[in-house]
N, C-alpha and C positions, 0 to 999 in steps of 0.2 A: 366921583360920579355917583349919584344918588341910584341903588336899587328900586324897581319897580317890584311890588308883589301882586299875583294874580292870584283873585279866587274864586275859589269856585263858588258858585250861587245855589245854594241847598233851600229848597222848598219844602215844608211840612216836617218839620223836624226842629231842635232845640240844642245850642252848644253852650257848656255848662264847664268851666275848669277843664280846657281844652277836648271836651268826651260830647260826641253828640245821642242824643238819646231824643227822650219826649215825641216819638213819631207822631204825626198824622194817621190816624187809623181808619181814615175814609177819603173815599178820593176828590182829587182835586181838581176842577177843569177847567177854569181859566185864570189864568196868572197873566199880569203887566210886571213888567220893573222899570222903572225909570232912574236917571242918572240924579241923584240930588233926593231932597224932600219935598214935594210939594206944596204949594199955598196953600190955603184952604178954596179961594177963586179958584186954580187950577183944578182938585177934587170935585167942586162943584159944576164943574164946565165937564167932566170926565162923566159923571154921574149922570146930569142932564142930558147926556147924549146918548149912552146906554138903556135911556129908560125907556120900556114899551121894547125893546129888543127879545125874540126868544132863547132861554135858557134851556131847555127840555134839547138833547140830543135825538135827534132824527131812529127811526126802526132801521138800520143797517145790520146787512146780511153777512156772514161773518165768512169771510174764504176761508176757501177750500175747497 
């Protein structure tokens, strides 16, 4: 019976001879991940549909 490995999915960061380092030192606010690589048609079909969208986060008031 063949072992499955699950892993974890680390964002802004670099793994080098098993040591992760190389962080991201600003932040990050939209992430995708998809199963596979992409076409370069599918990127393009991603893109075109994102464009004219706003990126700017909204004035939110911060609880408390």
């Amino acid at each position: 019976m063949a072992r499955s490995r699950h892993w974890s999915l680390q964002i802004g960061r670099a793994k080098n001879r098993g040591t992760f380092g190389d962080h991201w030192s600003v932040a990050i606010d939209d992430v995708g991940t998809f199963q596979g690589a992409l076409s370069r048609e599918q990127i393009n079909q991603l893109l075109s549909a994102w464009a004219g969208l706003p990126t700017e986060v909204p004035d939110v008031p911060e609880a408390g």
